[in-house]
C-alpha positions as CSV (number, residue, x, y, z in Angstrom):
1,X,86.4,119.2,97.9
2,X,84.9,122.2,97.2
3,X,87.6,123.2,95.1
4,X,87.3,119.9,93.0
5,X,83.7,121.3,92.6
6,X,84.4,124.6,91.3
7,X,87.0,123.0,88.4
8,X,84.2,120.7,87.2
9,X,82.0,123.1,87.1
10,X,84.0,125.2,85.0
11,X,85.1,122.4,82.7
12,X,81.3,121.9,81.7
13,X,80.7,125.5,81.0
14,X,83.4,125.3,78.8
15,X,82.3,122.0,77.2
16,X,79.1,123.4,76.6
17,X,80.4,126.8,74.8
18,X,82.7,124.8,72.5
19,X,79.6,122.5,71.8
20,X,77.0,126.2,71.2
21,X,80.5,127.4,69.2
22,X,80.5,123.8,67.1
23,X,76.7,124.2,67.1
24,X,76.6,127.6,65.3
25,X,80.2,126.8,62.9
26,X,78.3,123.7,61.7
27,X,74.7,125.8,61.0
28,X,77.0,128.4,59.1
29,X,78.8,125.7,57.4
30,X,75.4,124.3,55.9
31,X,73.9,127.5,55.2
32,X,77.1,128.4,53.0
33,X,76.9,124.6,51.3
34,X,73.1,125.3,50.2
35,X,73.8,128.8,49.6
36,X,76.4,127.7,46.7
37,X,73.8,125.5,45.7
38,X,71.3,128.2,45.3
39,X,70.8,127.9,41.5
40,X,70.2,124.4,41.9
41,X,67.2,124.4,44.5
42,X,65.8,127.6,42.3
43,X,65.6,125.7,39.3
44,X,64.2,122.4,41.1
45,X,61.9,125.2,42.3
46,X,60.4,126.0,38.9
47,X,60.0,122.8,37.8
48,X,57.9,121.8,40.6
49,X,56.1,125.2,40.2
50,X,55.6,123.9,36.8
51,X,54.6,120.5,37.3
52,X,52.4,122.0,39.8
53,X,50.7,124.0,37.1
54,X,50.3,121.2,34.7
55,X,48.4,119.0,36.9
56,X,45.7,122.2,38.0
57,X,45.6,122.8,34.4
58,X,44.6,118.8,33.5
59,X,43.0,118.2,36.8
60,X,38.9,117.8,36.2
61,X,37.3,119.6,38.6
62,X,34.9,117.4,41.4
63,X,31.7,118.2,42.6
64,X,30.3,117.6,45.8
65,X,26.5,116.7,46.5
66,X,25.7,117.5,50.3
67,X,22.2,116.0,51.9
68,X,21.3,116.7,55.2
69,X,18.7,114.6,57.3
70,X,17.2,113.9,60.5
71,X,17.0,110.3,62.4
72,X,13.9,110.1,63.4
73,X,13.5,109.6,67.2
74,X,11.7,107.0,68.7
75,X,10.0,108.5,72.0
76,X,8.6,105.3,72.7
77,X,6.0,105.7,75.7
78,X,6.8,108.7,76.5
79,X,3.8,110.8,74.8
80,X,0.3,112.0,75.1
81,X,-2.0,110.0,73.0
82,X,0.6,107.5,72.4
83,X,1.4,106.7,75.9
84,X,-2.3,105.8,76.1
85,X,-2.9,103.8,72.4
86,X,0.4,101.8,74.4
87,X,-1.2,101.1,77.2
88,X,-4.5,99.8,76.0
89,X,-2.4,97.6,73.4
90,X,-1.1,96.1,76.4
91,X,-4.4,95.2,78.1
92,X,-4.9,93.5,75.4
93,X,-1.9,91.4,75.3
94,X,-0.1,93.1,72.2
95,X,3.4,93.9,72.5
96,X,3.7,97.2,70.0
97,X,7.4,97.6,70.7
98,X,9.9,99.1,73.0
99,X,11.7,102.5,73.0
100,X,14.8,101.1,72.0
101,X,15.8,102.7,68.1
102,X,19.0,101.1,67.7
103,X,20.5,97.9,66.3
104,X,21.6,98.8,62.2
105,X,19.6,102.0,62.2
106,X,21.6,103.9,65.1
107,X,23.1,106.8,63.7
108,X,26.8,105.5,64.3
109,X,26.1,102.5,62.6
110,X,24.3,104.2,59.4
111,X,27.7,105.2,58.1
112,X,28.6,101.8,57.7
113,X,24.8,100.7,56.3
114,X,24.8,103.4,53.5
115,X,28.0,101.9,52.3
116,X,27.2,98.2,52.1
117,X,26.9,96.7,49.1
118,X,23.4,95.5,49.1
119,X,22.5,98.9,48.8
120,X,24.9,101.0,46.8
121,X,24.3,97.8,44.1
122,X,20.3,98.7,44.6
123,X,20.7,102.0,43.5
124,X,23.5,101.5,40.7
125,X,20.7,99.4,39.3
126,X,17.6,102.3,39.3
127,X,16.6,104.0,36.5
128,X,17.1,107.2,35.5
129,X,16.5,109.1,32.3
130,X,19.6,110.1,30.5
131,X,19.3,112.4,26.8
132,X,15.7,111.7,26.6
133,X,16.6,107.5,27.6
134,X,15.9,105.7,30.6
135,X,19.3,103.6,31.7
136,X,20.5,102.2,35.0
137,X,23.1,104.7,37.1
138,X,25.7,102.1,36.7
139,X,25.2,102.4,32.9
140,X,25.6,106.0,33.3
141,X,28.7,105.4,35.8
142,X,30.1,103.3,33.1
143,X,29.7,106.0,30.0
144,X,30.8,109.4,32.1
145,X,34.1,107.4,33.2
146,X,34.5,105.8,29.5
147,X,35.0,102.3,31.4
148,X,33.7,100.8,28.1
149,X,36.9,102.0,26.0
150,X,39.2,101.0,28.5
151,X,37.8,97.8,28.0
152,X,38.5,97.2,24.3
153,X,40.5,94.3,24.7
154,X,37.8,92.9,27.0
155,X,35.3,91.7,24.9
156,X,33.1,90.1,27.8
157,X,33.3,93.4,29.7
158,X,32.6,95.7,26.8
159,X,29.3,94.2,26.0
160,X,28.2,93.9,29.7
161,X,24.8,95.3,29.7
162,X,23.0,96.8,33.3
163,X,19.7,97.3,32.7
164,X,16.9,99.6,35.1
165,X,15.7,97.1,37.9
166,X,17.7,93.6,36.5
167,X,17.3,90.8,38.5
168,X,20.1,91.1,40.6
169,X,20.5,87.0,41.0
170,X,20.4,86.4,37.2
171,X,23.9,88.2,37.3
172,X,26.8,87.1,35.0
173,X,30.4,86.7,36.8
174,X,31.6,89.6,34.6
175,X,28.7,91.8,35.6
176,X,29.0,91.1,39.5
177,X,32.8,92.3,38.8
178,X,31.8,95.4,37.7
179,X,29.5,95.8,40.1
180,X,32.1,95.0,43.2
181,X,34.4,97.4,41.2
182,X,32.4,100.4,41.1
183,X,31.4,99.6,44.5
184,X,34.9,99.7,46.3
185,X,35.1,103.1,44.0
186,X,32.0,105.0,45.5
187,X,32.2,103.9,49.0
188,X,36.0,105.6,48.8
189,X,36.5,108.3,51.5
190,X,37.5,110.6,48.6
191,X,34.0,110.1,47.3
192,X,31.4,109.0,49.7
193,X,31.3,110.6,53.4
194,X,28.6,110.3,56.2
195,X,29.6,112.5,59.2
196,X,27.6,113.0,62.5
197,X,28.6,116.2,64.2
198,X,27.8,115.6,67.2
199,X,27.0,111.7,69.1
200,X,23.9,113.7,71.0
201,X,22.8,115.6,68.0
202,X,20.5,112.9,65.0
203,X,21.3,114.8,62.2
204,X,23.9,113.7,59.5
205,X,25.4,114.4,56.3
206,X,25.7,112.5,53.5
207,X,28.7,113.8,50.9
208,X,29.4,112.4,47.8
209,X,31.9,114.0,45.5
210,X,32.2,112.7,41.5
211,X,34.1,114.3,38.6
212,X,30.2,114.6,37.2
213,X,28.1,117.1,39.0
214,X,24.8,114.6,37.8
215,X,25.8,111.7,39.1
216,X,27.1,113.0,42.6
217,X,23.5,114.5,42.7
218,X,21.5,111.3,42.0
219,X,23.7,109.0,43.7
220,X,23.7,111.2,46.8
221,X,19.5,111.3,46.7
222,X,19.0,107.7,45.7
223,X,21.3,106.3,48.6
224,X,19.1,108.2,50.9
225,X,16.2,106.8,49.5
226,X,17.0,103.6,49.5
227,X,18.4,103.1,53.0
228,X,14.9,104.8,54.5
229,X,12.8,102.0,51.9
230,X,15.5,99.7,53.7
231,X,14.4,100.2,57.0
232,X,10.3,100.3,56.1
233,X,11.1,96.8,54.5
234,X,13.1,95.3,57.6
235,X,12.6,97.3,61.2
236,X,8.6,97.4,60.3
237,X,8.5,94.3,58.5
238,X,6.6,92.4,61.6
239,X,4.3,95.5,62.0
240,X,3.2,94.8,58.4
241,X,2.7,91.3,58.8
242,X,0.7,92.0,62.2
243,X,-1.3,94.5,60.5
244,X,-1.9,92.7,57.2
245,X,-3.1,89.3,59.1
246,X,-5.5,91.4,61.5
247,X,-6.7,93.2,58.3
248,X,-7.7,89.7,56.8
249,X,-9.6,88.2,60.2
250,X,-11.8,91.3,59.9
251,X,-12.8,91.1,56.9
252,X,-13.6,87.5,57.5
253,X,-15.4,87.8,60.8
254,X,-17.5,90.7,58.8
255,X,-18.6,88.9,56.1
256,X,-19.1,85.8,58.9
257,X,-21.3,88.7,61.0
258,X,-23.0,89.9,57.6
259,X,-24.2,86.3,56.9
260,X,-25.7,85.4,60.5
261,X,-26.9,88.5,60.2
262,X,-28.9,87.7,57.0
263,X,-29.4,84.2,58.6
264,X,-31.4,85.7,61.7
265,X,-33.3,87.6,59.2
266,X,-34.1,84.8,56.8
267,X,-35.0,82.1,59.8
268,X,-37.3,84.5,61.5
269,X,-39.0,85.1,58.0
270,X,-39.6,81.0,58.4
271,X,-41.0,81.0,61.6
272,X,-43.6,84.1,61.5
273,X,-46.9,83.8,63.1
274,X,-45.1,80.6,64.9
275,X,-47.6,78.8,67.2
276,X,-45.7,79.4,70.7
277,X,-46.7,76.1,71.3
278,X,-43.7,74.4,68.7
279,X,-40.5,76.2,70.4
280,X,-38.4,74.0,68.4
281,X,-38.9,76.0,65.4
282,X,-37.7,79.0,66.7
283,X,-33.9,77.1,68.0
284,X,-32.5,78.3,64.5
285,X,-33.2,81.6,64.7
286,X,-31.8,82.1,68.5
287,X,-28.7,80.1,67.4
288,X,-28.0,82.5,64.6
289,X,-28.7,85.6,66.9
290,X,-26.0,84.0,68.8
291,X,-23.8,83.9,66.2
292,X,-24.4,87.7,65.6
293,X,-23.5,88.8,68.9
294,X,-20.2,86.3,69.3
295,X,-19.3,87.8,65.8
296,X,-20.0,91.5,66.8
297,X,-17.9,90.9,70.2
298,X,-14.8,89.2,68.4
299,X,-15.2,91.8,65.4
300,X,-15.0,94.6,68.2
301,X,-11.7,93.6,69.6
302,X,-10.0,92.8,66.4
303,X,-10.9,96.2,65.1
304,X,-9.1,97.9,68.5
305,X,-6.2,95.7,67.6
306,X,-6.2,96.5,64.1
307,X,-6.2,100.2,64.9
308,X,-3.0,99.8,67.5
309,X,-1.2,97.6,65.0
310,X,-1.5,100.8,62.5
311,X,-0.6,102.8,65.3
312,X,2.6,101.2,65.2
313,X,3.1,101.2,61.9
314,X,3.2,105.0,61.3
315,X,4.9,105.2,64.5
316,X,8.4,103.0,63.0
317,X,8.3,105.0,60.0
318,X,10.0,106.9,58.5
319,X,13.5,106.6,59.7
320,X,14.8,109.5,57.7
321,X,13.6,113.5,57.9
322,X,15.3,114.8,54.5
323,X,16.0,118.6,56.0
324,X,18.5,119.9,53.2
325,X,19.0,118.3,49.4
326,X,21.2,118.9,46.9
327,X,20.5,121.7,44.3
328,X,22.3,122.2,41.0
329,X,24.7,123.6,40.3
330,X,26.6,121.7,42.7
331,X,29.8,122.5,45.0
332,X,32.6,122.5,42.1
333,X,35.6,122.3,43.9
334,X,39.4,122.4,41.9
335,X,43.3,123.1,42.9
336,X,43.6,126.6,42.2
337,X,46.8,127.1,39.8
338,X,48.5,130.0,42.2
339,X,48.2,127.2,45.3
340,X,49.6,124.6,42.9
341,X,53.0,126.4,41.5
342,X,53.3,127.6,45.1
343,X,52.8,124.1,46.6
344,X,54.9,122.4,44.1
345,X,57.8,124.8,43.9
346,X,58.0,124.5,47.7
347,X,58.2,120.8,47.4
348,X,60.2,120.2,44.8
349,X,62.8,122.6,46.3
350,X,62.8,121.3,49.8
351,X,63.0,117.6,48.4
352,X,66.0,119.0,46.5
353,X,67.5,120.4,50.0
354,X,66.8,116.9,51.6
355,X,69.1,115.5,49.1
356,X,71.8,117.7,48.8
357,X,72.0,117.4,52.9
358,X,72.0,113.0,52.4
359,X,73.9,113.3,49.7
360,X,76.9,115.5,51.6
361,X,76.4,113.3,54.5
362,X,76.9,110.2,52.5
363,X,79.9,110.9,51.4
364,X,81.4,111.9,54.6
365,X,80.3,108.6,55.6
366,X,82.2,106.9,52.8
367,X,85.3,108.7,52.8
């Protein structure tokens, strides 16, 4: 048995140095095939050099617009003075809002609200001044991309007109085409980026790279912009209401106080030198001094609630802390011509290697 053992084993070993010998015949058979072929891969070497040279020499250079900002935090009742406005808001039965600051406005959903379309469209359609004339950004989009003469043989796209601050639902089907075109373009990972570094850390990057260092500058500002004037208009819109209603009952209990007020003043003018003996004469002028101090007593509280409504106001906004904007000039950014003859000879050669090896292999197979 042992013996039987011994033979086996040896018959492997010798199975596996034929296979190492076959192994290294095979390697120096290939190396000899592409070694004849050496002319070949050297010249598919410098035309990939070349082409790689071509394209850094046609390629227009990009540049990148970097903003940094801040979320702002929302320490709900956590704080000092705060803690207390929160309190006495809640003796009074006013709900100013919990600590919660998430929902859209959550830093890893802001990505995803910077790139909708409601609010790239909103700031394609802003003005800006241009050469001394005020145009909308998508205008300027259209001109620095020539759009307009690729469109020569689209008459009802050539004379599409975006004008600063358009009403957006007065749009023509050709100009909400554009609009969703140059859209899909911007929000492109090539061009726009927003990148958290960190989940536990609230500040975040905006990027947005163009082949026109003005218009990766504006568009990378005004898309800031417009998502903080997004959230004043939506998270704080009930604070506003709140605030704006409780603005309008005190001014009308004050002028209501200012009149009894005057109506104390003028009914006790009536009754001077009043013989105490007709009390009925003097029911007017108590009535209106009860108006006073009911007015005075509701005018009192609304003001308190007034105050803690503006309290929460400036305590929802703003939602964005701009720490770092761009500056021209921008971040230019281009191929460099020794990367791209180095990078395209190496890929053109070893794409020519890859098909000397198939094709010898192939026909192998075939014969």
């Amino acid at each position: 048995m042992a013996l039987e053992n011994n033979q086996i084993n040896n018959v492997n070993a010798d199975n596996d140095e034929i296979s190492l010998k076959e192994l290294i015949i095979k390697i120096k058979e290939w190396g000899s095939f592409l070694k004849s072929k050496w002319k070949l891969i050297f010249i598919a070497g410098i035309i990939g050099a070349c082409i790689g040279l071509t394209i850094a020499l046609f390629e227009k250079p990009t540049y990148k617009a970097v903003l940094t900002f801040a979320m702002e935090e929302d320490k709900g009742s956590g704080g000092g003075g705060l803690s207390g406005a929160l309190g006495l808001a809640s003796s009074f039965g006013i709900d100013l809002g919990g600590a919660g600051g998430g929902g859209a406005f959550a830093a890893s959903n802001l990505a995803e609200l910077m790139k909708s379309r409601l609010l790239v469209e909103k700031v394609l359609l802003e003005p800006i001044e241009i050469n001394g004339k005020t145009i909308s950004l998508a205008e300027y989009y259209i001109q620095i991309n020539e759009l307009r003469e690729k469109w020569e043989d689209k008459p009802e796209l050539k004379n599409t007109q975006f004008l600063p601050n358009a009403d957006r639902s007065n749009f023509t089907l050709q100009q909400d085409s554009i609009l969703q075109k140059i859209h899909k373009s911007l929000i492109d990972k090539e061009h726009l980026s927003i990148m958290q570094k960190d989940k536990k850390v609230t500040i975040l990057s905006i990027e947005v790279t163009s082949e026109n260092e003005l218009f990766s500058k504006i568009f990378c500002e005004s898309i800031a912009k417009e998502t903080s004037d997004f959230y004043i208009e939506t998270k704080s819109k009930k604070s506003k209401i709140n605030v704006n209603v409780l603005q309008r009952q005190v001014d009308s209990v004050r002028n209501e106080l200012n009149g009894a007020i005057a109506g104390v003043a003028n009914e006790t003018d009536n009754v001077y030198n009043l013989n105490p003996a007709f009390n009925i004469k003097g029911a007017p002028s108590k009535k209106k001094q009860i108006d006073v101090q009911a007015n005075t007593a509701i005018l009192t509280n609304l003001v308190v609630q007034l105050e803690l409504a503006k309290i929460t106001l400036r305590k929802e906004t703003p939602l964005i802390q701009l720490i770092d904007r761009p500056i021209l000039p921008l971040q230019k950014e281009k191929f460099g011509k020794l990367k791209s003859i180095i990078l395209g000879g190496f890929l053109s050669s070893f794409l020519f290697i890859l098909y000397l090896i198939f094709g010898r292999l192939y026909k192998k197979l075939v014969a």
